[in-house]
N, C-alpha and C positions, 0 to 999 in steps of 0.2 A: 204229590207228597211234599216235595221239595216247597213249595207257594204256600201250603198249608204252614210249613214249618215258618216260613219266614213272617207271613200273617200273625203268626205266635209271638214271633219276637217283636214286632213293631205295638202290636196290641198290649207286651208286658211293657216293653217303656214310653207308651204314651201314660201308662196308667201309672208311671213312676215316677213322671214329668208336671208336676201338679201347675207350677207356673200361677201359682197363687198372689195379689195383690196387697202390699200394703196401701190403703189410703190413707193420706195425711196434706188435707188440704192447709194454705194458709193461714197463718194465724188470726181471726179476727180482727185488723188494726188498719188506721189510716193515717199518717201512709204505712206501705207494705212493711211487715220484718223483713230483715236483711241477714241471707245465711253468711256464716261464718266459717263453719266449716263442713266438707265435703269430704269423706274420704271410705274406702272400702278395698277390704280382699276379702281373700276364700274363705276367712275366720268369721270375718264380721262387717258392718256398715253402721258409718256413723256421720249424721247429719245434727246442726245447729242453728239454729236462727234465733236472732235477739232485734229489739226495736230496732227503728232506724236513726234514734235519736239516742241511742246509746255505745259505748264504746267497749274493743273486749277487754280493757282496761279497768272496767268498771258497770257489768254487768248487774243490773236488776233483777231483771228478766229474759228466757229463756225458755226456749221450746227444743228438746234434744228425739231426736229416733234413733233406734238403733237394730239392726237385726242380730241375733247370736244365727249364724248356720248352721250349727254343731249343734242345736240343741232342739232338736227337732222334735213334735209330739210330744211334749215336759209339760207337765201340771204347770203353767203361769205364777200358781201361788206358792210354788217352790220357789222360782225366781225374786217373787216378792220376799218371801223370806230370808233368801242371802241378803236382798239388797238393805232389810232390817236392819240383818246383823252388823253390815259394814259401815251401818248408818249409826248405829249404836257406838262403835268404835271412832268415828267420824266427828261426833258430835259430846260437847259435854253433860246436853240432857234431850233429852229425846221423848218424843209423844208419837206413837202409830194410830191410823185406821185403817180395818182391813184386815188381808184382805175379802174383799166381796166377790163371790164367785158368778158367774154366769156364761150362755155359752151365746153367742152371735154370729149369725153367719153361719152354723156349725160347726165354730170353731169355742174352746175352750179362753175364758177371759177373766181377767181378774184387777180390780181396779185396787188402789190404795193409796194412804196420803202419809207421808212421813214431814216431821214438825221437828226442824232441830234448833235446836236452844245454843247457839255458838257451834258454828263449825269450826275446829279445830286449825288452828295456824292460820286463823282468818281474822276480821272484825263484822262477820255477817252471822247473822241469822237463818234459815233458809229454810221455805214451806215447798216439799215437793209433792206433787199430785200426778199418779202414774196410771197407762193402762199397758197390761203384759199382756200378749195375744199368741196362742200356742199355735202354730202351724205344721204342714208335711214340710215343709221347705227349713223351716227357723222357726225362733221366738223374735216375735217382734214385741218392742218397748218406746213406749211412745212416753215424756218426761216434762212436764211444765212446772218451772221452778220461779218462787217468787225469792228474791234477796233482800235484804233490810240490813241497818246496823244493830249488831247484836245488842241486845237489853239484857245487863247484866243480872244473872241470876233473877232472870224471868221464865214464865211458865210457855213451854215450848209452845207455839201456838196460837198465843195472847198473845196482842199488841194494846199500848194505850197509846191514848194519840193525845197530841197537845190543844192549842187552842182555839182550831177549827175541828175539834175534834168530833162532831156530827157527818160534816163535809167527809173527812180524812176517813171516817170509819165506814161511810156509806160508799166512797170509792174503793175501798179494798176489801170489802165484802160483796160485792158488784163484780170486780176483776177474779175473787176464788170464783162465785159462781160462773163465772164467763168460761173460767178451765176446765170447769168441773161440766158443763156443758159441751165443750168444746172434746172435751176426751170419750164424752160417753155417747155423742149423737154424729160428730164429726169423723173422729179418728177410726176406721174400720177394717177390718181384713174381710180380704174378698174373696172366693173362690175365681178357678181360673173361666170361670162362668158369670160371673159376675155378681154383683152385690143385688140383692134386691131391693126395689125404690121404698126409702119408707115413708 
């Protein structure tokens, strides 16, 4: 009786122990991003990496993760919607998509783009393009941000370009698509069994 009992309990917390995977390979680039910053406890984790040819001085570009641990099993598209809100108050005009719902892995996901028109106490512009990925463990958020100098009372989301302006629009229509690939075929949660090969 006694082995029986204890079989019980190692069987309840293997099964409580999910040990589930974030993936978040390198960012597409040559040479490497270079992380910037590394940091976590019991709340949360939070990781950064920007080019290698830029400073955090003066960030462009950006690729952020982050797990919440506390928020375990939450609809992703809740999350998307705080981060709306805050984006709303953030910014002095603002443009959303999303979010889009689907589930991978078996897990619960939700992608979105927010488009803000001056961020606030800044002189930038900023295109964020996110995926929220609901887990037993956390939420994980995975965040690729473009920066620009803000265009005064422009339409969030619209850039016009100058005099290479063919060249200048086909590169940064190129670089959203590369994120926007990069977030949906890259960035994955994995069971503690693994991903399946796609």
């Amino acid at each position: 009786m006694k082995h029986i009992a204890v079989a019980l309990v190692l069987a309840l917390v293997s099964t409580s122990a999910f040990a589930e995977t974030l993936v978040v390979p390198p960012y597409p680039a040559n040479p490497a991003w270079k992380n910037i910053t590394d940091k976590a406890n019991a709340d949360q984790k939070l990781m950064e990496w920007i080019p290698a040819n830029q400073s955090e001085n003066a960030i462009d570009d950006i690729l952020t993760e982050q797990v919440f641990f506390r928020l375990k099993n939450v609809d992703p598209s809740l999350l998307i919607g705080n981060i709306f809100k805050s984006s709303m108050q953030a910014c002095d005009r603002i443009r959303t998509n999303g979010p889009t719902r689907q589930m991978e892995n078996g897990y619960p996901v939700a992608y979105a783009q927010v488009y803000c028109g001056h961020q606030k106490g800044t002189t930038i512009d900023v295109d964020i393009f996110m995926k929220a990925m609901s887990g037993h463990d956390g939420m994980y958020v995975v965040q690729r941000e473009f920066h620009r100098p803000a265009d005064s009372g422009g339409v969030p989301g619209v850039v016009s370009f100058g005099k290479n302006g063919d060249a200048q629009m086909k590169a940064f229509m190129a670089a959203h698509s590369a994120a926007n690939d990069y977030l949906a075929s890259k960035v994955r949660l994995c069971p503690s069994a693994g991903c399946a090969k796609r």
